[in-house]
N, C-alpha and C positions, 0 to 999 in steps of 0.2 A: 666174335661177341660185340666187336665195336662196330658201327657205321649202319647197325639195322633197328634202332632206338630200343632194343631191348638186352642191353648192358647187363650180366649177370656179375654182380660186383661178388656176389660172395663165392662164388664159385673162383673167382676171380683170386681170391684171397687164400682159399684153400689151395689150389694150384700150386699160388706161389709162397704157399707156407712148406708145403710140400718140398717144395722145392730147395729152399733155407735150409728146413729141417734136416733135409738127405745132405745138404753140403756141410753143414756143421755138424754132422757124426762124422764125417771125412776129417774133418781138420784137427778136431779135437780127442787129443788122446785120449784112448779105450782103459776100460777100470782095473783093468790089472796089468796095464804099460806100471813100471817105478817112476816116484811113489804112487802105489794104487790109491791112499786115501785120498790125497791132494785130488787125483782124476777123478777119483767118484765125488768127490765133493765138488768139483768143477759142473760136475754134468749134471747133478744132483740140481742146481739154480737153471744152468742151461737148456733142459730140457722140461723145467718144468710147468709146460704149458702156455709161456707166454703170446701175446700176440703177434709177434714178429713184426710191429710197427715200422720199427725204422729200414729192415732190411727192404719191406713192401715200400717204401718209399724212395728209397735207390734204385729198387729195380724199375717202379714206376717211373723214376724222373728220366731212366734211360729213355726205358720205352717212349716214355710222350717225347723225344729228341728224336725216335729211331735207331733207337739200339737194342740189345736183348736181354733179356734175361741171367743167360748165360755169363754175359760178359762182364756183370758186374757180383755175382755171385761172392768170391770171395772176399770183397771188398761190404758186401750187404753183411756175412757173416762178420764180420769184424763189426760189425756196428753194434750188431746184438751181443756180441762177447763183451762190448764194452758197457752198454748198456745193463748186461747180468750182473757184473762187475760191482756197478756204481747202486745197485738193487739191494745185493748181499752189505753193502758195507752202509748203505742208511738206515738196513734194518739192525746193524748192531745196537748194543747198548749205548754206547758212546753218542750215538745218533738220534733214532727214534725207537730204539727198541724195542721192535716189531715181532710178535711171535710166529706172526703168520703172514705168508704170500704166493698169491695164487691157491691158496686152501690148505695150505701143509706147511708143516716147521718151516722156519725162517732155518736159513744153513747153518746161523749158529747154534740154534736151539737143536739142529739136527747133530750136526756136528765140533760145537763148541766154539768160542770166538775164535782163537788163535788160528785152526782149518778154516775159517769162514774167512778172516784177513787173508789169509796168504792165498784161497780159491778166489775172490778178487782180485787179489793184486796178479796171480798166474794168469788168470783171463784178459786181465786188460794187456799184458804184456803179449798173448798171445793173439789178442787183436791185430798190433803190429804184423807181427810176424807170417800171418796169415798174409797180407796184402803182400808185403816183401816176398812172399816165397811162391806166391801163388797167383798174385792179379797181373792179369797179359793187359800190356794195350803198346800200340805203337809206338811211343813215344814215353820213355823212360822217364821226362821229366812229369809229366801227369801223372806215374806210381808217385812222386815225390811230393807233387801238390795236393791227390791223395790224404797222401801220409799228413800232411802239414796240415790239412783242412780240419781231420778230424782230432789231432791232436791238439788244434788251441781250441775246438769245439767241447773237446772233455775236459779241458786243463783250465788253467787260472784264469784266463777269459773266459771262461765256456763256463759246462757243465758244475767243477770241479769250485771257480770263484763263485758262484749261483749259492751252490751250496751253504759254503763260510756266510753267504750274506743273509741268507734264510734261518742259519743256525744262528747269528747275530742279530736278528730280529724277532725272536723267541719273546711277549711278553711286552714288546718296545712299540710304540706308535708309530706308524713310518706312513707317507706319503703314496698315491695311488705310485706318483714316476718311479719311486722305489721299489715297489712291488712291481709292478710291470719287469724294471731290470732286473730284477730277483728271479722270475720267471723265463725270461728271456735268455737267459743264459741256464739257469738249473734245466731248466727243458727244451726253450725253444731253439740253443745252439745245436745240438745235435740231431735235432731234427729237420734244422734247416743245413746243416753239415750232408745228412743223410740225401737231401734230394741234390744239392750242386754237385756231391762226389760222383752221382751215377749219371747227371747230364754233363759232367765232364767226361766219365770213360765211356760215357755213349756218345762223346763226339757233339757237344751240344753248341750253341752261335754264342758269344756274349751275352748277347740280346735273352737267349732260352734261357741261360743260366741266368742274369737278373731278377728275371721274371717267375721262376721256381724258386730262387731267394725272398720274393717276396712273399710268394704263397707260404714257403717256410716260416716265415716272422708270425703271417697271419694265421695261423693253423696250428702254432705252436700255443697262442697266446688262448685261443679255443682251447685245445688239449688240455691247457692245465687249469683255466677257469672253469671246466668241465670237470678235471679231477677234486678241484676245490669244491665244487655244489655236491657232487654224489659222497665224499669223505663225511658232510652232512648228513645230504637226503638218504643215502642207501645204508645196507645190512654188510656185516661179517660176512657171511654166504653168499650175498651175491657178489660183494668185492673180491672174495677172496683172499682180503687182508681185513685187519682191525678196521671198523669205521669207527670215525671220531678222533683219529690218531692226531688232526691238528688238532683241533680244539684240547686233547689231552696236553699237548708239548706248546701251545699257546702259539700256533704256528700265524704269520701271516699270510693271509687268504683274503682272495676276492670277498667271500659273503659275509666274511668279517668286517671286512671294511667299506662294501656296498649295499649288503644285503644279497639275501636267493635271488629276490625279483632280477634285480637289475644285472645281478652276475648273468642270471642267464640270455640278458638280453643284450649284454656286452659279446658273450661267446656266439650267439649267431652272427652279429654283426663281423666279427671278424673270421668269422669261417664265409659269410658273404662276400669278405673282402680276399680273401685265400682265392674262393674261386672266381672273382674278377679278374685275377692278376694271371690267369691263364689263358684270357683271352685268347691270344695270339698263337697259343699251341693246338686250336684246332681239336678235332676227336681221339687224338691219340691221348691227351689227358684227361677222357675221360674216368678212366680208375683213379685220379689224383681228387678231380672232383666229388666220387662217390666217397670218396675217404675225409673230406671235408663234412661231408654230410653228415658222414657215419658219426665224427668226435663230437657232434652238439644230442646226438641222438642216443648216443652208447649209456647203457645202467653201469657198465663198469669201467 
């Protein structure tokens, strides 16, 4: 599909959702292993339709290094485990109290806060364990830096400090640089997590891996000023979730504090600047490129 200018991205995507998909029914226990509720409420967020973002972006970042698919498989599913994780627990009450994602009960509305905590907290720990018991690569210490990458990408640098600082700006006036690192970590750590872990296990130069870091920064920052404009512009049905949910929880957003126009003209620039920073990778990045494209263009 690559090198003959007619790049089939979505087939692309299907493939290696395909792909995700079949390894994460492997990994994660089936609904009537004990406790069956915990399992089925696990599987219940995990399979329910997401778009397998960040695991397409591990396996991508191998490939554009020359690696496969295969090889980073276990290490993509952990990502989206952790990712389901941090889904189910913003949609609590405590959170954003969300009734609905992806088009159907939120886990707690499904199955009640306290199953929807603890199917969280069992997924993210199950993240782990998946890599520990299952991701091959030569070199032992790269399971380790693995482990480490994605763990400060969800935790209090990452993901996890993003959060606290988004819930702390609830309401409050804050500063574009504020917002940016609001975003930069709620979102854009783990998705730039997601592409260094797979040009690591696919053997990548320093050089590759900086440079996928950077597309990371810049594609992150797209992503969620993208999510910020349609939370606006779009519907319940096409989201799949409440629209309006910031403006309900007084949340800090791009078009709050820029306006539509210009949020959207901040998000191309920096998915322009996403796909600059891959110069150097040559046509094997091309599915990295098509995915930049895809987040300024997506209704959802």
């Amino acid at each position: 599909m690559i090198g003959d200018g007619r790049f089939d991205f979505a087939a692309y995507l299907a493939d290696r959702a395909d792909q995700v998909n079949a390894a994460l029914d492997r990994f994660t226990p089936e609904e009537n292993i004990h406790p069956a509720s915990l399992h089925t409420a696990m599987r219940y967020s995990l399979f329910a339709g997401g778009k397998r973002i960040r695991p397409l972006l591990c396996i991508a970042a191998a490939e554009a290094v020359g690696g496969e698919a295969k090889q980073v498989l276990p290490t993509a599913c952990a990502l989206e485990m952790i990712h389901t994780f941090s889904l189910i627990h913003d949609d609590l009450p405590a959170i954003d109290n969300d009734d609905l994602r992806r088009g159907r009960p939120t886990a707690h509305r499904k199955f009640g806060e306290a199953m929807a905590v603890l199917a969280g907290d069992a997924l993210h720990t199950l993240a782990f364990a998946t890599i520990a018991r299952h991701q091959q690569a030569a070199d032992p210490l790269t399971i380790i830096a693995v482990i480490r990458e994605i763990a400060d990408a969800s935790g209090t640098p990452g993901m996890v400090g993003g959060q606290v600082d988004d819930i702390a700006a609830e309401g409050v006036a804050i500063s574009a640089e504020t917002l940016r690192s609001i975003h930069e970590r709620k979102t854009g750590a783990l998705l730039t997590a997601s592409l260094y872990v797979g040009a690591l296990l696919g053997g990548a130069s320093a050089g590759k891996r900086e440079a996928l870091q950077r597309y990371g920064a810049q594609v992150g920052v797209a992503f969620q000023i993208v999510d910020d404009i349609l939370d606006v512009v779009s519907d319940d049905v096409t989201l799949g979730k409440p629209a309006g949910s910031d403006a309900k929880n007084d949340k800090a957003t791009y078009p709050k504090l820029f306006g539509l126009e210009t949020s959207g003209r901040m998000a191309q620039e920096a998915a322009d600047s996403a796909i600059g920073a891959l110069a150097s990778l040559g046509e094997a990045a091309e599915p990295l490129r098509c995915f930049a494209r895809m987040v300024v263009n997506r209704d959802r």
